[in-house]
N, C-alpha and C positions, 0 to 999 in steps of 0.2 A: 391149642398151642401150635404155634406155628414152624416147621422147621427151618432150616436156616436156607436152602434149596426154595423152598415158596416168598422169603423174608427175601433173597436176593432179587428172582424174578417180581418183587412188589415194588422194591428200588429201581428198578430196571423200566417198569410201567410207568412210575412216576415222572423220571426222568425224563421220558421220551412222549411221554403222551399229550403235552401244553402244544407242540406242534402241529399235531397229526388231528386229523379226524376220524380219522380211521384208521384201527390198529389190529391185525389178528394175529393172534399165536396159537402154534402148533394146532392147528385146527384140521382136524377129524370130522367125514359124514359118512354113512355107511347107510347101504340098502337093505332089503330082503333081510328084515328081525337081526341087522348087526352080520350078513355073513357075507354081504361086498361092500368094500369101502370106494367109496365115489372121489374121497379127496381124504389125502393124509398125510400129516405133518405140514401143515402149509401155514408159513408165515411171514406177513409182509406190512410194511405201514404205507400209509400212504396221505402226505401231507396237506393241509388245506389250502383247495382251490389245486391243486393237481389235476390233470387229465392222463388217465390212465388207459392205455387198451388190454383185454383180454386177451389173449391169442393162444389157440390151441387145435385136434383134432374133434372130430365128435365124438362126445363120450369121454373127452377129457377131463370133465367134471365143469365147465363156466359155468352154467346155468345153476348147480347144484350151490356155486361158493354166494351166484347171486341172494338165491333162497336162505343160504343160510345165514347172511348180513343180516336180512331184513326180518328175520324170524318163523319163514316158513319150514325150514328144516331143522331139525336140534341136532345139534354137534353130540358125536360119538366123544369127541372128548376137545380138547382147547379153549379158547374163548375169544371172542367179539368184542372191541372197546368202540366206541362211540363218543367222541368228546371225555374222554379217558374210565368212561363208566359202559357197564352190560348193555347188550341189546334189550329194549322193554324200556328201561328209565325215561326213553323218549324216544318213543317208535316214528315218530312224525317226523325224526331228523333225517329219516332213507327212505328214499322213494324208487320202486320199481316197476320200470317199463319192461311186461313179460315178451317173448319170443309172440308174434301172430298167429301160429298156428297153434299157439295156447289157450287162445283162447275163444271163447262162443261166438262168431258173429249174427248166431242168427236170433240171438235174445234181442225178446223186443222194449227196447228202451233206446232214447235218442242221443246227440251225442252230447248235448247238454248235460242229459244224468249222469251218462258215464264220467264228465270232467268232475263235480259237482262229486261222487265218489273219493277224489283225491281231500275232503275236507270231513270227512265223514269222523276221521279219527281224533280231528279238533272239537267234535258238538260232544254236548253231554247227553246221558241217558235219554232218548225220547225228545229231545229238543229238535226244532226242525233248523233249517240253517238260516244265518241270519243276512243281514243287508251287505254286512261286512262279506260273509260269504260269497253269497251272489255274485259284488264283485268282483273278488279274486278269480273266481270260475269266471268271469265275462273278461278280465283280463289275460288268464291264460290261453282261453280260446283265440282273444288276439293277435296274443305272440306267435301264434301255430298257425294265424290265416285263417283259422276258420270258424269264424264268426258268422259268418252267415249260412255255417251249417248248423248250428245248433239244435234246429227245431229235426233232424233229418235221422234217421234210424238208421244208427251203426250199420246194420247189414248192407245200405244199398252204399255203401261207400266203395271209394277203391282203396288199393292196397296202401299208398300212399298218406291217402286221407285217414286212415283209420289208424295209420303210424300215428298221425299226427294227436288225434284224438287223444289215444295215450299218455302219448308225451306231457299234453296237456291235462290233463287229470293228474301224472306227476309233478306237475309245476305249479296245481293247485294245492296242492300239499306242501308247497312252500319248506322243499327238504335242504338241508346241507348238503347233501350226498344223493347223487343222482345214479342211478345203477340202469344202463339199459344193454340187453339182451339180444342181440344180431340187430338192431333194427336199421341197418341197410339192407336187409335181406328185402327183396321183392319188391323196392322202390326205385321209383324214377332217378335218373341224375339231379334233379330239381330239388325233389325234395331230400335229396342226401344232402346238397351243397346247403338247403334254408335249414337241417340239422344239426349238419357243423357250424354253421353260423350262429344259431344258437347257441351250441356248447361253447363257443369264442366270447360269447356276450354272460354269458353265467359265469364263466371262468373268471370274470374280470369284475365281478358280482361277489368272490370268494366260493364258487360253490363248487366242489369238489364232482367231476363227474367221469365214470367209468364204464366203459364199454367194452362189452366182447364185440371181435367181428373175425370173418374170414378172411379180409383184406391188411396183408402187411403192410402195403405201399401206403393206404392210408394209416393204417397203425404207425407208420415210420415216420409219417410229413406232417402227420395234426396231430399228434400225443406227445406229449412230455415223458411217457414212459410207457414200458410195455411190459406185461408179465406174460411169460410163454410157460403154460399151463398142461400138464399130461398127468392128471389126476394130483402129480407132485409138480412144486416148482421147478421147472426147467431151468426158468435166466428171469433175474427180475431188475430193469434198470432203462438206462437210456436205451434206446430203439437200433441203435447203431451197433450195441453191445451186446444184445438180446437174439439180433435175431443173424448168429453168423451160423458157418455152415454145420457145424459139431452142433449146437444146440439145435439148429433146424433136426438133424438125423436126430436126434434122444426125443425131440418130442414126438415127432411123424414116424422114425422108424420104414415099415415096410410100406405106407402109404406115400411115403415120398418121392417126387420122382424129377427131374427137370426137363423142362420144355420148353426150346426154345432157348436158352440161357438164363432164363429167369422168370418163370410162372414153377411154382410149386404145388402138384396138384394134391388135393388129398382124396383116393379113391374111393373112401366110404361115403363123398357126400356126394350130392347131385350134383350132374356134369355142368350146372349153373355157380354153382359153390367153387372158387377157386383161390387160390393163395398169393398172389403178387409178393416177390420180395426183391425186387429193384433189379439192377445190374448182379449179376454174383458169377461173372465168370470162371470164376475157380471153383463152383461146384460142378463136380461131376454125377453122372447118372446114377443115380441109385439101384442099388440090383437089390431086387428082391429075394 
């Protein structure tokens, strides 16, 4: 029996869910057997074909909201809509590009297999991939330029390249929803600029795609919205509105500091890691 409290929030999903493709509420993740919470109360929609940025400290839970979109972590408590139904009904529709230092480079397999990965969760039991397949892996390698790595084992890539590799294993998965994880971190300006180009060309494709990053200048000038993230929602909206100086302070706190008149450093991360947030002459220095 349902009470009138769950009966209301079901009208409430219904209403708002034909837009969005992506909808979370009140969504809870917790570590260590349930005794830290990584992310709580967090809730936001986020419409189709949107380009969303992440923005937060380390440890402010991005990585944790990624996994739990896509089903690698189980929510302490809320829930995930997807085309206005549970995560699982159709896992194929979110794709995740992990952080680099996630994961293995030295497993020996090329970058062929790894794109070819991205389709794995279309074949049936024990079916090997089909022609159909193939292509779409020989297509996404295209979009990413690197087609003529294919035959070439992940490890002996560079940083760049193996972003790309990625990328492309999610785009052979042919998702709605694109979820990537710093992946400006440790790349060239080249292949930043051929990422956002991409993201500009899927966007207009309808595909929904979201990115954490440490950079607000670029959060501000290529996202349609920003969500600034401190385990709780900070500010969730236009770029302009997100990231003024009261919400910079709630989410950075003692990590925040200004330089310059406008680089916001955050001191837990490596002295390569920094925060651009444009002009803000009106913030003053942060005392710790």
């Amino acid at each position: 029996m349902r009470t009138n409290a769950q009966g209301q929030r079901e009208t409430i999903h219904k209403s708002q869910m034909s837009p969005s493709h992506l909808q979370i509420h009140d969504l809870s993740v917790a570590y260590h057997n349930g005794t830290r919470l990584a992310l709580e109360g967090v809730s936001f929609d986020v419409p189709q074909g949107m380009r969303l940025a992440v923005v937060g400290p380390n440890g402010a839970g991005k990585s944790t909201l990624f996994k739990a979109i896509v089903g690698l972590l189980p929510p302490e408590r809320g829930e995930i809509l997807i085309h206005g139904t549970p995560y699982g009904a159709h896992k194929q529709c979110a794709a995740y590009v992990p952080q680099r230092k996630e994961v293995d480079w030295s497993f020996p397999v090329n970058v062929q297999d790894v794109v070819m990965m991205g389709r794995y969760g279309s074949l049936s039991w024990l079916k090997y991939p089909s022609k159909s397949d193939h292509a779409i892996v020989k297509r996404s390698l295209e979009q990413m330029n690197i087609g003529a790595l294919a035959k070439r084992p992940i490890g002996d890539l560079s940083g760049g390249q193996q972003q790309r590799v990625f990328l492309a294993r999610a785009l052979a998965q042919e998702p709605h929803i694109l979820l990537m994880d710093e992946p400006f971190t440790g790349v060239d300006a080249a292949t930043q600029e051929g990422m956002l180009n991409l993201l500009d060309k899927l966007q207009t494709q309808g595909m929904t795609c979201i990115v954490s990053t440490h950079d607000m200048n670029l959060a501000a000038t290529r996202f349609d919205r920003a969500l600034l993230l401190n385990q709780r929602i900070i500010a969730y909206g236009a770029p302009a509105q997100v990231f003024t100086t009261e919400n910079l302070l709630r989410a950075f706190g003692a990590h925040a500091m200004l330089v310059d008149g406008q680089t916001l450093v955050d001191e837990c991360c490596p002295p390569d890691e920094h925060f651009q947030i444009g002009e803000s002459p009106e913030l003053e220095r942060l005392e710790e």
